[in-house]
C-alpha positions as CSV (number, residue, x, y, z in Angstrom):
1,X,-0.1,18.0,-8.9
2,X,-0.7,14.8,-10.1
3,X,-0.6,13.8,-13.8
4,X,-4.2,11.6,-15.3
5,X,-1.7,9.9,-17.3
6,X,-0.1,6.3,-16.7
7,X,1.3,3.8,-18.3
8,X,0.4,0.1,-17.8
9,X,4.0,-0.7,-17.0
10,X,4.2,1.4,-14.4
11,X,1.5,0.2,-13.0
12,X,2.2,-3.0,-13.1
13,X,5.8,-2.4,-11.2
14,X,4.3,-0.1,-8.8
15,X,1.6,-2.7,-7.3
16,X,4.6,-5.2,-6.9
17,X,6.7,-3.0,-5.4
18,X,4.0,-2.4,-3.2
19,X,3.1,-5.9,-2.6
20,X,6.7,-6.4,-1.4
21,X,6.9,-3.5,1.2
22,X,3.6,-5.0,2.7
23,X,4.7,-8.6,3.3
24,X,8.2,-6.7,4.4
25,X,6.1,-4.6,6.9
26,X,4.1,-7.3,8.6
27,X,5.9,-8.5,11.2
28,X,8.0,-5.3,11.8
29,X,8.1,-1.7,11.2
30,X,11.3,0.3,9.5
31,X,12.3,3.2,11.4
32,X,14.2,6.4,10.4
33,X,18.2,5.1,10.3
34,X,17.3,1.7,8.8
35,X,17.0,-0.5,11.8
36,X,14.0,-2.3,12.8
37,X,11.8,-1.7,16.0
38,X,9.8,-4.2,16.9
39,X,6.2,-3.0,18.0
40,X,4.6,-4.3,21.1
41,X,1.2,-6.0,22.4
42,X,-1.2,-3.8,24.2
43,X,-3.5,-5.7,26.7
44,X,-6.1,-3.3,26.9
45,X,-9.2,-3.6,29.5
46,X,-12.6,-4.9,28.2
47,X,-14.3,-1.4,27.1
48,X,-10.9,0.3,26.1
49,X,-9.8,2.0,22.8
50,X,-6.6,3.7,21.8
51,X,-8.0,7.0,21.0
52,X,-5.7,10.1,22.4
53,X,-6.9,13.2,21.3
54,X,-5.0,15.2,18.7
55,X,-2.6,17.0,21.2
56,X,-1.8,13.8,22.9
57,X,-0.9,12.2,19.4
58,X,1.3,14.8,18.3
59,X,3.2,15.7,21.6
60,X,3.2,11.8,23.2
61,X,3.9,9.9,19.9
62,X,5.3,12.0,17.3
63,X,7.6,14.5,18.5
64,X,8.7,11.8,21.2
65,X,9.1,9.3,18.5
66,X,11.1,12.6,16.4
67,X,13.7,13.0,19.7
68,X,13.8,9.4,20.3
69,X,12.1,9.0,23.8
70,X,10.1,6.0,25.4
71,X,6.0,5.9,23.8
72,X,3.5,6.0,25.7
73,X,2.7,2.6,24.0
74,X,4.9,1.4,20.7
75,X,2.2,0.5,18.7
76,X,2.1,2.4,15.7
77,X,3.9,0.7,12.6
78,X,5.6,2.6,10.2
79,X,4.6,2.8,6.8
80,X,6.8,3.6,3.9
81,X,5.8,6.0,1.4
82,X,1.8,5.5,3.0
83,X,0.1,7.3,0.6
84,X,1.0,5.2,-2.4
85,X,-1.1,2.6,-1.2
86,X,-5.1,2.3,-2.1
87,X,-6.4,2.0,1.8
88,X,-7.2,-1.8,1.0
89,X,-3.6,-2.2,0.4
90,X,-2.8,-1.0,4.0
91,X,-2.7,-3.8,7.5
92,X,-5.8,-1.5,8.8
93,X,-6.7,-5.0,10.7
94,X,-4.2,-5.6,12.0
95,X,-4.4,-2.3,14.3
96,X,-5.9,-4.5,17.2
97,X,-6.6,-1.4,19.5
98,X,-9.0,1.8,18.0
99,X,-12.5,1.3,16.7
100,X,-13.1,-0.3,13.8
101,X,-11.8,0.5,10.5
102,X,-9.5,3.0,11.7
103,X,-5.4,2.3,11.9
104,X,-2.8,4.6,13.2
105,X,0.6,4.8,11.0
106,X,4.2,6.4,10.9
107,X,5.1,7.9,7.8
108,X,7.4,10.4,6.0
109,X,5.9,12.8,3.3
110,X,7.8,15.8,1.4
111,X,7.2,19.3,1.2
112,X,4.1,20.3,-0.4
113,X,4.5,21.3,-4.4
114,X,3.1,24.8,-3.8
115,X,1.5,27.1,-1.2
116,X,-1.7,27.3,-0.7
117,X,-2.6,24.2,-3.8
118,X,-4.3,21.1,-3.0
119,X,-2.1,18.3,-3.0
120,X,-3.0,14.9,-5.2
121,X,-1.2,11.8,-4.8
122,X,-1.7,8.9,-7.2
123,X,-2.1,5.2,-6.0
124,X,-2.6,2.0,-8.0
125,X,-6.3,2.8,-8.4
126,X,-6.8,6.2,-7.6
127,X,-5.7,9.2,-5.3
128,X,-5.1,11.0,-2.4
129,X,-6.4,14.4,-2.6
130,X,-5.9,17.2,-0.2
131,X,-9.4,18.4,1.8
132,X,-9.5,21.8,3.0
133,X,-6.6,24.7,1.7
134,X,-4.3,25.0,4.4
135,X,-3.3,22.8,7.6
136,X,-5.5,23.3,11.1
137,X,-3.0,24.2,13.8
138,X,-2.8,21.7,17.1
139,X,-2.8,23.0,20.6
140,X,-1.6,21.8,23.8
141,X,-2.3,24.3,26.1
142,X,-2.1,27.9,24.4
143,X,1.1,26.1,22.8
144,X,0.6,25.5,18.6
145,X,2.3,22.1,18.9
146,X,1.3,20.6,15.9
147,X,-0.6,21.3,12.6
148,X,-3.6,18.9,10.9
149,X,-4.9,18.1,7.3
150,X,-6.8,15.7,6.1
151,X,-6.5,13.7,3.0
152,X,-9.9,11.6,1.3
153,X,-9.1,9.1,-1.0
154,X,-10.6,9.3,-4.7
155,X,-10.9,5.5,-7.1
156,X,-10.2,6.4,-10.7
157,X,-8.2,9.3,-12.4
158,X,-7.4,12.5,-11.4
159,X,-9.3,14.9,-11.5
160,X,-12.3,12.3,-12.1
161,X,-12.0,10.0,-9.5
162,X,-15.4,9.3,-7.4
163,X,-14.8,10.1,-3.8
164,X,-14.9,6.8,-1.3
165,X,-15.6,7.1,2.5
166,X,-11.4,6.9,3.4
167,X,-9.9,9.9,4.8
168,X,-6.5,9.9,6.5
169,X,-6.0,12.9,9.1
170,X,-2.6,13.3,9.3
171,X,-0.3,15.6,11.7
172,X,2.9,17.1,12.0
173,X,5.1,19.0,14.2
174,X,5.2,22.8,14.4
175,X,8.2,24.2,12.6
176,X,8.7,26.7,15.2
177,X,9.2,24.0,17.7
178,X,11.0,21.8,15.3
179,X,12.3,22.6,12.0
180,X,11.3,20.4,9.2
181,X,14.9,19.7,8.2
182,X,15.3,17.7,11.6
183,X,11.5,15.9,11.6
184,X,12.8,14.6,8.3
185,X,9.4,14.6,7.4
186,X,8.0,12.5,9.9
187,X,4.3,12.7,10.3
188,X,1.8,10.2,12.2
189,X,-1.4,9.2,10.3
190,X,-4.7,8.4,11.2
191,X,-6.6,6.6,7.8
192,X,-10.3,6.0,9.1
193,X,-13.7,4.9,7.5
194,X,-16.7,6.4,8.1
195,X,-19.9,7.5,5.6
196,X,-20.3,12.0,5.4
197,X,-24.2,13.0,4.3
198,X,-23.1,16.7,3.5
199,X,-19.7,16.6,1.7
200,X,-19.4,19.9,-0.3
201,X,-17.7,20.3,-3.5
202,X,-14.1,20.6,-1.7
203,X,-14.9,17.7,0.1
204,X,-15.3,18.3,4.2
205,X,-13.5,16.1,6.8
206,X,-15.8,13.2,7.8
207,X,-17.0,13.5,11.5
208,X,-15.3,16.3,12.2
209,X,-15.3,17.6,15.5
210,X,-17.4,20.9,16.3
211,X,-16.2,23.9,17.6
212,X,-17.2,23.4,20.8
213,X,-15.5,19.6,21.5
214,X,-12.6,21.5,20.2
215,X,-12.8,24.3,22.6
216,X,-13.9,22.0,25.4
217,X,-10.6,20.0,24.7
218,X,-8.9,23.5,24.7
219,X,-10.0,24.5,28.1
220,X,-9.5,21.4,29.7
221,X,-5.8,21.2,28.3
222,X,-5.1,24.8,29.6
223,X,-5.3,23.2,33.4
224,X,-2.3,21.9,33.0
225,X,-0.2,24.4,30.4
226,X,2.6,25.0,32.4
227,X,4.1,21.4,32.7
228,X,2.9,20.7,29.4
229,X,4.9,23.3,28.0
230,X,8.3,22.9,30.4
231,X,7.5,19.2,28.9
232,X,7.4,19.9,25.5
233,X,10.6,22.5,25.5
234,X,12.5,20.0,27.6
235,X,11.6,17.1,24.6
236,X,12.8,19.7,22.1
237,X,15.9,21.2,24.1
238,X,17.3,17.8,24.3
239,X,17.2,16.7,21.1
240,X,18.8,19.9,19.8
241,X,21.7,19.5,22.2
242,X,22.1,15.4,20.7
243,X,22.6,17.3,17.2
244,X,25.4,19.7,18.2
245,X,27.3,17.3,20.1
């Protein structure tokens, strides 16, 4: 949990360090072994938004970003240690392709501090807290592919920081499919803007999807299950088969 307590120094060296990982991160985005991938342009159709659903962001751009295969589209930058940053600090702009206000970002986070305790993670001016208890599980198909939580973003100290209108929804890999020890702890991040007229005292996800949009999405997946799992085992297979050798 996070301590209410800084000092100015700090501060002060955190914001520049910060500073220099953004003007690093502009042009290019760091990937996992230290080299540099170099995102591309997307020329989308008058009308057209990047907006895949959950499933489709966790099995077509993280777990294929995870066992290095082609993306769909390589657009999403990666952002080092993302939830140091107040969301101001982040290129949010300079996502060209979703709706406004809303970027889509690599990261890699560590293991939670406890089971079952919301997390809280300081920035310059405030904090990341943790939304619901627990993570929402993914599905592609009847397969649990990935697992969701949200984080809102809180200006001032913890615990009383005033809640702003940034939440990032961020989303991982199952465990089951691949251990967390070879993720590495790479997640991808969607930080988006958006007013809520009925957050409770825990703080609800803004513009959550109902239950049934998420069933809908459910049903609709299942048409296609079976290549959709051969797909995603055939992903995982591989890449286990590139660590033993």
């Amino acid at each position: 949990m996070a301590s209410s307590s800084r000092s100015s120094p700090s501060v002060h060296g955190e914001k520049r360090k910060i500073e220099e990982e953004k003007q690093e991160q502009k042009s290019q985005t760091t990937s996992e072994d230290g080299g540099m991938d170099k995102l591309e342009e997307l020329v989308l159709p008058s009308g057209y938004r990047f907006s895949p659903t959950d499933p489709e962001l966790v099995v077509h751009y993280l777990i294929k970003k995870i066992v290095g295969r082609g993306l769909p589209a390589n657009i999403i930058k990666h952002i080092k240690d993302l939830y140091k940053y107040d969301p101001l600090e982040l290129p949010i702009s300079e996502f060209k392709y979703g709706n406004e206000n809303e970027a889509y970002f690599y990261t890699h986070i560590q293991q939670k501090d406890s089971h079952g305790s919301q997390q809280v993670l300081d920035t310059p001016s405030g904090y990341w807290r943790e939304i619901d208890l627990g993570d929402f599980e993914v599905f592609y198909g009847w397969e649990i592919v990935g697992l969701k939580r949200s984080m809102a973003f809180y200006e001032g100290e913890f615990p009383n920081g005033k809640r702003a209108d940034w939440v990032i929804d961020e989303y991982s890999v199952n465990p089951r499919l691949i251990p967390i020890e070879k993720t590495k702890g790479c997640v991808v991040c969607r930080i988006r803007h958006g007013g809520s007229s009925n957050k409770n005292e825990w703080g609800s996800p803004l513009e959550s999807d109902s239950d049934d949009e998420v069933q809908s999405r459910e049903r609709n997946s299942n048409l296609t299950s079976n290549s959709i799992d051969n797909e995603i085992l055939s992903e995982i297979e591989d890449h286990s088969d590139a660590d033993r050798r």
